[in-house]
Structures are given as C-alpha cells and as structure tokens.
N, C-alpha and C positions, 0 to 999 in steps of 0.2 A: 504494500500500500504506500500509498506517495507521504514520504515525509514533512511536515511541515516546521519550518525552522525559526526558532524563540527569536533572533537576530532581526533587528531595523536596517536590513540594507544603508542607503547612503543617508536613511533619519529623514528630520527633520527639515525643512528649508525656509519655514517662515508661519507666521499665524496671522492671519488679517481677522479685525472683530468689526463687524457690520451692523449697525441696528437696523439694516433696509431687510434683508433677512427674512423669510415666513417661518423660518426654521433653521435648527441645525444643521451643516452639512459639512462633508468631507472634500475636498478638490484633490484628486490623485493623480498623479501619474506614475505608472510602470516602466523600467528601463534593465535591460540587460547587463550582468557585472561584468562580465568582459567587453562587448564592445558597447556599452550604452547604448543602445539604440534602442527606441521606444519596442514595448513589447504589445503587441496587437492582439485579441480575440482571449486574455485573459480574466478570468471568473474572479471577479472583488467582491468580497461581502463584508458588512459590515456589523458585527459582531457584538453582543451586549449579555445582562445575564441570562435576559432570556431566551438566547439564542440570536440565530444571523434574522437582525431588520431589516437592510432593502442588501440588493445586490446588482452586479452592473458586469456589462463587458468593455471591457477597453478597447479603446477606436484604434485609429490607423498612429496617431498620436500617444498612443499610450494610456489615454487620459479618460477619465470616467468620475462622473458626479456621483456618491452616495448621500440618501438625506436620513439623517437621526429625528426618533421620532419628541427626542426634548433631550435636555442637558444630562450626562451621566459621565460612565468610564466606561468605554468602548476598547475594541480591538479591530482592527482591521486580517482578510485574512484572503492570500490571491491562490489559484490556482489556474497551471497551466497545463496543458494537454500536453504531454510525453514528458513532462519539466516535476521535478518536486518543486512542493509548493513554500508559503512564509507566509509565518503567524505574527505579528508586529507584537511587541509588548504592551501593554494597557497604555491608555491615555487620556484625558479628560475635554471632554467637549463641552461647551457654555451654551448659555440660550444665545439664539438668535448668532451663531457664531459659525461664520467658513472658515476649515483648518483646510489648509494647503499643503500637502507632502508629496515631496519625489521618494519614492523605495526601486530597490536595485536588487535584482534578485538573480542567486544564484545559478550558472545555466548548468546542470546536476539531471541529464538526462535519465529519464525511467527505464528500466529496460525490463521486456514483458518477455515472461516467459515460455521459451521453446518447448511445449507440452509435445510429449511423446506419446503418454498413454491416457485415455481419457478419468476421471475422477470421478469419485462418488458423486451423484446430487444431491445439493444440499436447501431445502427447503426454505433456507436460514438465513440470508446474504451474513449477517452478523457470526453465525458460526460456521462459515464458507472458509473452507482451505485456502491458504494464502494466493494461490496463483488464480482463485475465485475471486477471493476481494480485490488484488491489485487490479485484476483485468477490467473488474466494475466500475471499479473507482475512477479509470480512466473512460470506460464508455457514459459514463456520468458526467463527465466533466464534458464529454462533448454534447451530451443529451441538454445538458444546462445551457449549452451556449448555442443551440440550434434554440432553448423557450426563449431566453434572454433575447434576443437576436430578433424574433419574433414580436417580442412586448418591448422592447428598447429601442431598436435602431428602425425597423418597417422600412429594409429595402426596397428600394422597386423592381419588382420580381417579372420578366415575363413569362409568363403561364403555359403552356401548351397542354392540352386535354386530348384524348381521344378514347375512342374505341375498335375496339381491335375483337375480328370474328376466327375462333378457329376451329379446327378437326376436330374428331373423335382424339384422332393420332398427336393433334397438336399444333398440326398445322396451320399458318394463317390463309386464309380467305377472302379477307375485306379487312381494309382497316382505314380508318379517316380522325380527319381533326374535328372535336366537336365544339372546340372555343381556341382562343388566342388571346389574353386578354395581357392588361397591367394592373397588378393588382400589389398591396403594400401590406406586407404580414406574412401568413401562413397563405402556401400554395397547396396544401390539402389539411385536414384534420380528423381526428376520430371523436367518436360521442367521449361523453364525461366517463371518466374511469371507472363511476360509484356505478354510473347505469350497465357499462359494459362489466364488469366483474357480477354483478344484480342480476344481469337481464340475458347476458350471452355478447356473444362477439358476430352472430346471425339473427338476426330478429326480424319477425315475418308480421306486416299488417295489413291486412285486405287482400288485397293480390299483387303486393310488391314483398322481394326483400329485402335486407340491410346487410352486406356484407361487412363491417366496418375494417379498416387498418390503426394499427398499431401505429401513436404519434410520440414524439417527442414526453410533452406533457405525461401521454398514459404510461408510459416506460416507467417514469420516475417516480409514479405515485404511489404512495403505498399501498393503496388496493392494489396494485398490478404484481407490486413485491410480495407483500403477504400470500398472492393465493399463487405464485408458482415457485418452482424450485429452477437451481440456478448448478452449473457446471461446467469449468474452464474446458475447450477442445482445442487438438488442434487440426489447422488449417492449411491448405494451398499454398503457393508462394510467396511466402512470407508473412501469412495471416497466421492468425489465432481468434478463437471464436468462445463468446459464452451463451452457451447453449439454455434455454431456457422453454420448461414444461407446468402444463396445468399440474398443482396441487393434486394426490390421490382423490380429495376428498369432492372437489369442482364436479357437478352435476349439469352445469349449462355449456354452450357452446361455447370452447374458448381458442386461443392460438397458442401453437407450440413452434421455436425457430432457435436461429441463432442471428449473433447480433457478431459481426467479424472486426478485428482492429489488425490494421497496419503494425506487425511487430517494431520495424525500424523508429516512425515515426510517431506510434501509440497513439496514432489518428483510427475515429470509427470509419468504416469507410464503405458497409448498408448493412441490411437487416434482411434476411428470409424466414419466412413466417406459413404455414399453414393451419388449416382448422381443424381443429380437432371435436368430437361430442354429435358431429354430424348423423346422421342413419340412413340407409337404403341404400339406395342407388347413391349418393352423396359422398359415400363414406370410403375413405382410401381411393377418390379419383386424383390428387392433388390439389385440393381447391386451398386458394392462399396467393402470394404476392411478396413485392420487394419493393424493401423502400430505399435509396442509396444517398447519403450524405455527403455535403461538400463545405470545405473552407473557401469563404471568400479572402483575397487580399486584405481587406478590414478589420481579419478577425472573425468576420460574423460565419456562424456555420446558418447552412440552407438543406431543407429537402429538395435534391437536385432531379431526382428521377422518381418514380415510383408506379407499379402497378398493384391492381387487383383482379385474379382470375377467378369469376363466378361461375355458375351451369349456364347452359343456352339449352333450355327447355322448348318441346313441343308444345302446341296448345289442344292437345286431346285430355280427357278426364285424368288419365296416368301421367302427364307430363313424360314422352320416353327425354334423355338425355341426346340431345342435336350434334354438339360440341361444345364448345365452353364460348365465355366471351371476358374479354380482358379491359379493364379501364381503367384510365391512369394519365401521366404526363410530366413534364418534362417542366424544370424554371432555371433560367439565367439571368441574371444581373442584369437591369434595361435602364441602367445610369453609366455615363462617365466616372472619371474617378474623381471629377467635382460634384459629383450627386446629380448633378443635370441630367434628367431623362431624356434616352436615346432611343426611343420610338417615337411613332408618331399613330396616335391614336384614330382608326375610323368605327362610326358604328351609324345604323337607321333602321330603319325599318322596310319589310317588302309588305304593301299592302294588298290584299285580294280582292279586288271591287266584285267580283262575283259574288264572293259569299260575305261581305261586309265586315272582314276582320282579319287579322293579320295571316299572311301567309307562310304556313311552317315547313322546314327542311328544304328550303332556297339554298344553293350551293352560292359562298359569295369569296371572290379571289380577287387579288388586285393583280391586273397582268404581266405576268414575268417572277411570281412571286411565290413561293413553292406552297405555302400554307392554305387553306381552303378551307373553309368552317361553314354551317349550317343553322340559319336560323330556325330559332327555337318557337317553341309552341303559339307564340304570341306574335312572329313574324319579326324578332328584333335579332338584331347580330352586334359585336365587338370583336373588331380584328387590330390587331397591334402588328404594325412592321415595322425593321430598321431601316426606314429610309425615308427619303422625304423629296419636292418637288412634282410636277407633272406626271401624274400616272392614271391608269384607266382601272376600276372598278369595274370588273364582270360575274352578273347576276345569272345562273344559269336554272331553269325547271321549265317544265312545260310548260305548262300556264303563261309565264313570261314571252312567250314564242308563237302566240296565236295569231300574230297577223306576220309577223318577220321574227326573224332573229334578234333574240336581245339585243342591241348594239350597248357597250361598254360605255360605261359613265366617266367622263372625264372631272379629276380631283385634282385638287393642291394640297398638299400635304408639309406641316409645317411638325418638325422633330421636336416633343413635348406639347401638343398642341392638338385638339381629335376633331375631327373633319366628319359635319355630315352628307350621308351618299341615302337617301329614299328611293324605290322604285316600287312600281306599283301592274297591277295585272289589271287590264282592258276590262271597263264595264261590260254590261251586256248587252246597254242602249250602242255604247262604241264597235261590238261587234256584228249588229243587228244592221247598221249603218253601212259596212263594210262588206258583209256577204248578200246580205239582204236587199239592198238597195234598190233594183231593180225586178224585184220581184214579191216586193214586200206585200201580207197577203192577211187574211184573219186572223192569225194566230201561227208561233213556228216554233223551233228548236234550234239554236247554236249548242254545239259540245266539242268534247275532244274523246277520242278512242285512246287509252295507254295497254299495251303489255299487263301483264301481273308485276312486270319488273320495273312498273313507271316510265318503259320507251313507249313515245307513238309509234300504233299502228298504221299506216297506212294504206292505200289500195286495197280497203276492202267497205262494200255498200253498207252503207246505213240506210233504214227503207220502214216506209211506215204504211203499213195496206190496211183500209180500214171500210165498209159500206157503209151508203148514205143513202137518201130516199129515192136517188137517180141510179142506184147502182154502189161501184166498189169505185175507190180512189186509192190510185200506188204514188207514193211520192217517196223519193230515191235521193241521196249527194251517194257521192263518195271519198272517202278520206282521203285528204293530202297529208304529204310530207309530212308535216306536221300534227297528224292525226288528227286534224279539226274536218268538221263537217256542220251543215246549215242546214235544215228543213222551213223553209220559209211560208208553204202555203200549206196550215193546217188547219181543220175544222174544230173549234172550242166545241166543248160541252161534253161530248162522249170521250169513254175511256179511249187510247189510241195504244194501240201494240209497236215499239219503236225496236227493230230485230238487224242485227249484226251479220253480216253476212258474207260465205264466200264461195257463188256463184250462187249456187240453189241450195247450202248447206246454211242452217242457221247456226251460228256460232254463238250467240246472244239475245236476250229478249227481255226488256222490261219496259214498263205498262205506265203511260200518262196521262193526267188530264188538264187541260187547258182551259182557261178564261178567256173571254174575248178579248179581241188584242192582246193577250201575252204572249209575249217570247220569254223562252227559258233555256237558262244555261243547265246541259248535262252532262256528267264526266261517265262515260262507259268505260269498264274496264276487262279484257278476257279472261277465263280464269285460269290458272296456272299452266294447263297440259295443253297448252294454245300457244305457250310461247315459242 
C-alpha cells in the first residue's frame, strides 16, 4: 500500500488573512522534488478530525483550491497514481483565512506487483492480502480522479454514441452513430449504487430493460465494496488485474470482472465486466461490457471508451435470442489546451408536415464528414464536428425525396459556436399541387411504396378498382424512382380497396375512405418476403 510520508516537503511559503473570504480555504500547489515541476492530476484532501472535508485534483499548474468548512487544525494529504503519497503535519486555519502552500513531494515510485499465481478472494478489501490492497489502492486513486474530474474541472468532452448489431457468433452486422454531441461532465453513468446493489445491475419495467454499467462513483462506494469480494490476478503485457465477484450471499443480478493497471506506470487503464444472476437462455451467453480509462495532459482522468453488450431479442411470445446488440461510445477532449472549444456545434430539427410532428430516424451528415447520427423521436438532432467554415449539411430519408432529391443545406460554421440547419418534408397540399395539378378531381391519394427495409419501391402499380352506379372505375399511377405515387381522381364516401401490384399479382391491399375533397397522404409498405 502507498506510503504516506509525516514530512512538509518545501513547507510553508506564506499566509495571506482576508476578511473578503466566505470561508476558510487552502491555496496549494504540488511540485516534484527533483525536478520541480508542477505535478498535474494529483488527489489533495483536506483532512480534519472528522475525517477528509473537501478534496480537489491539481490542474496543469499544480495548483488546487480546498475550502475548510470553519476554523480548526487541519492536515493536508496528496496522492498520486504510481507515486507514494505525503501527509503534511497538522496546522491551524483561522476564520475567514487563505493559507497559501507550495509542498514538494517525493518522486518514490510504486511498484505493483508481478503476480504469478492467483490469490485467495477476499470479501474484505481491509483484510485483503497485501498485493490486494496495494493494487486497490492505486485503482482508487485513479477511480477518485476520473469523480473528481467529473465534479471539479467539467471538461469539454466530445461524445460519440452508437449502436452496434451482431451475430449469434458475434459478428457485427450494422452499426451506426446515434449522437455526436459536446457535452461537460460525465460521458456515461450508472444508476445510484444503493439502487443497483437493492434492485440488480438488470432491471426490467414494462417492456424495456436496464442493463446498467459499472461507473467511477459505483466502484468506490461502499455498497459496491461491501457486497463483493476482491482478488489480485495476473495479467497480459505488463498488466495486472483485480478481479472482483458478487458476494456468496447476492441474490439479485449483479456484475463480476476485472479492473487491469498498467504494472510500469500503476495507471488503471479499463475495466471488463459481465453479468452474473441472469436465467434461461441469458445465462453464460457473455452478456456485459468495457469501460476503458484515460489520463488527460491536465491530470484529469476521462471515460474514454466504453460498451455494453445486451440480447437482440425476437418479438414472438418466447423472445428466441436474434444476436446480441452492443451500445456505447467513445469521448475526446473538444478544447485546446487554452480551454477554448474546438468544435463547432450544429443541431435542428427535421419536420414532417404530413403527419404534423417531428420527423424521427432522418440520417443527418455534414459533407465530407465521416460521422452520421439520426434524429430522435421528436425529429431533433446535435452533431458536433472539428471544423468550421462553408460546408453542406445532408439530410437523407425518404420522405425528404418526394419530389427530388434532398439537395444539401449550405452552413457557416463558427469553432465554439452551434449553427442552426431545419428541414422539413413537403405538405400534402405541396404534393397534391405537384402531381395533381392537372388532373385534380373529387377526392385522391398521394403516398410512397418502401421495402420492409425502408428502400423505395419502384415500378410497381398502385391501383384502386372500385363500382359505382354506372359500372366499375380502375384508376392506376405507378411508382417512381422514388416510390411515390398519386391517385388523383377518386370517389368520396364509399370504402375504396387501394392494392399493390405486380402485373396481375396482388402484393398488397389496404382499405380507405375518403371525404369530399380530400386528399390523403399514405405510406405503403411490402412485407418482408417481398424484399
């Protein structure tokens, strides 16, 4: 375990007393005893009898504010990832009073142990065999500075989400982006620890489930401590890993994994995880995920990568097992090393004037631009790229395509700065206009023919045969390109049979009624074994 050393590096440097003040506080800086150089991404807490009050990570500068919550005798106490650590000797702090200290700390590398054979588990962290507790002790310290990090500094992260479809075997299938955004905190998180040790690490409401991952936060909490046991392993090229299982006595769904550290640099460097308490068909398929951690330049650690792999269920009464489906994503730093953000933000809306509300699962891409995300239920999207000036915004779905091809929206894009792009899908008066024009008649139908796969159909009849008191009336389009088609002269009032056709086979049939003078937009779709 990391030692912590009674010793005030270079001490003291000065004490300023402020009556302007809300409160006590410490001004630190951290510096290395051989070459002084500020020490970045270091755990300061600050120390009283009742235990550590606030705590902080030291910047690029070294330097970190702690605030006392009134006047006492304190301790200051830093730790660094692969470094033993330094407990400062007591000191007294005043109301209303900034104490200012440089400490210089020893560079006294960890060096973590080359495990051969694996170790008992020990339920315990506290009565864990030494090369248990040391290996903790440093995966804590980085787990500390990925919360810290998180609640302190709110880098600006960008985001990349997706989902990803695969095999039985494993294989991928599909996979796309489902967001892109810039967002300042946490790039993922899991429920509260109390709920997931209470409730399970799967938790099923209606007809969705919750697979949850293992965060920062729930690592360290002591619900997550108490109910599992812990076991130094070792590991691949130059890793060493502490292995960690549900408690014997755990009855709900929980996760079992290992958490790996860089031997050399006693850096965490991810976490694999699967679920365990599962039943059926669920149970020993691998279902579970990875989270992989990074130090920024700053100091600050980030969730850099992460998935989670759940079932891809059928929709029959048994649900059989499809493949699996994978979700997760990927954050990078989207500042300079002045803090200035270096994207440039677009986001809008696609609206559906058919059906009078937003348009969902619109594919939207700025041209030349390898990302592609999908707006969401409500028709909105945020896309974040690194670049900025003249560039073209392309909205791709059917709908968008009913009279031409989407043409590209031209944008200015300014780096730190979000740009809105709106597009919108042709009324029904707009289409009626357009096909209709010349034929316009008591009542009709604009639509579009898709695949089951969402491509248009084309080159195949749409046809509507219906009798009237003079006989039978056939009225025919046939789909274009673009699987659109127009029935412009139809009779209101009785039901009308509107049948998909290719040649004299009927492929499709469903049943409308019309009002005088209306036209109506319809979306036909084939069914699967058509495609």
């Amino acid at each position: 375990m990391s030692r912590c050393s009674g010793m005030l590096g270079a001490g003291l440097i000065g004490l300023v007393a402020t009556s302007a003040l809300p409160a006590q506080a410490v001004d630190l800086q951290v510096r290395e005893s051989a070459s002084h150089l500020p020490v970045a991404g270091a755990i300061v807490r600050l120390i009283g009898e009742a235990g550590v009050l606030s705590q902080g990570l030291t910047n690029e500068q070294g330097r970190v504010l702690l605030k006392g919550p009134g006047p006492g005798r304190y301790r200051i106490k830093v730790d660094r990832i692969g470094w033993t650590g330094l407990l400062t000797d007591p000191f007294d702090l005043s109301q209303a009073e900034l104490l200012k200290r440089d400490l210089v700390m020893a560079s006294t590398a960890i060096e973590l142990p080359a495990l051969v054979v694996t170790g008992k588990s020990a339920c315990n962290l506290s009565g864990a065999g030494i090369d248990t507790a040391l290996l903790w002790e440093e995966i804590r310290k980085a787990l500390t500075a990925n919360s810290l990090t998180l609640r302190q500094e709110r880098p600006p992260l960008h985001v990349r989400e997706f989902t990803r479809e695969l095999g039985l075997t494993g294989q991928v299938l599909r996979e796309w982006v489902t967001g892109s955004s810039v967002v300042r905190g946490r790039s993922f998180e899991s429920l509260p620890p109390a709920t997931l040790t209470a409730v399970g690490f799967v938790q099923s409401a209606e007809d969705s489930t919750t697979y949850a991952a293992p965060d920062a936060d729930l690592l360290l909490s002591d619900a997550f401590v108490g109910t599992h046991c812990f076991r130094a392993v070792p590991g691949p090229a130059g890793l060493v890993g502490l292995e960690f299982s549900p408690a014997p006595d755990r009855t709900v769904t929980d996760v079992r994994g290992t958490l790996w550290v860089d031997r050399g640099a006693g850096e965490l460097k991810f976490l694999e995880y699967i679920y365990t308490g599962l039943v059926g068909e669920l149970s020993g398929i691998g279902l579970g995920g990875r989270v992989e951690f990074r130090r920024l330049s700053t100091g600050a650690w980030i969730v850099s990568r992460w998935h989670t792999r759940m079932p891809h269920l059928g929709l029959a009464p048994r649900q059989p097992l499809l493949g699996f489906l994978e979700r997760g994503g990927s954050a990078e730093l989207a500042a300079r090393s002045d803090g200035v953000l270096n994207r440039s933000i677009i986001m809008g809306e696609v609206f559906d004037s058919l059906a009078g509300h937003g348009l969902a699962g619109v594919s939207v891409r700025v041209q030349g631009h390898r990302d592609s995300i999908f707006t969401d239920a409500a028709g909105r999207f945020e896309l974040a790229v690194p670049f900025s000036g003249d560039q073209l915004v392309v909205f791709s779905h059917p709908r968008l395509g009913l009279l031409r091809a989407a043409r590209p929206r031209p944008v200015l894009l300014s780096i730190g700065d979000t740009t809105r792009v709106d597009a919108a899908v042709p009324s029904v008066a707009t289409l009626v206009r357009v096909f209709c024009s010349s034929q316009r008649g008591r009542a009709g139908i604009v639509g579009i023919l898709l695949r089951d796969d969402g491509r248009p159909a084309a080159d195949l009849d749409v046809r509507v045969k219906w009798l009237t008191s003079g006989g039978s009336r056939d009225e025919r389009d046939r789909t274009g390109p673009r699987g659109t088609f127009a029935i412009c002269d139809l009779t209101p009032g009785p039901t009308l049979p509107v049948r998909v056709q290719d040649r004299f086979k009927v492929l499709l049939e469903q049943r409308i009624r019309l009002e005088p003078r209306e036209y109506r937009w319809i979306e036909l779709r084939l069914p699967p074994e058509l495609n």
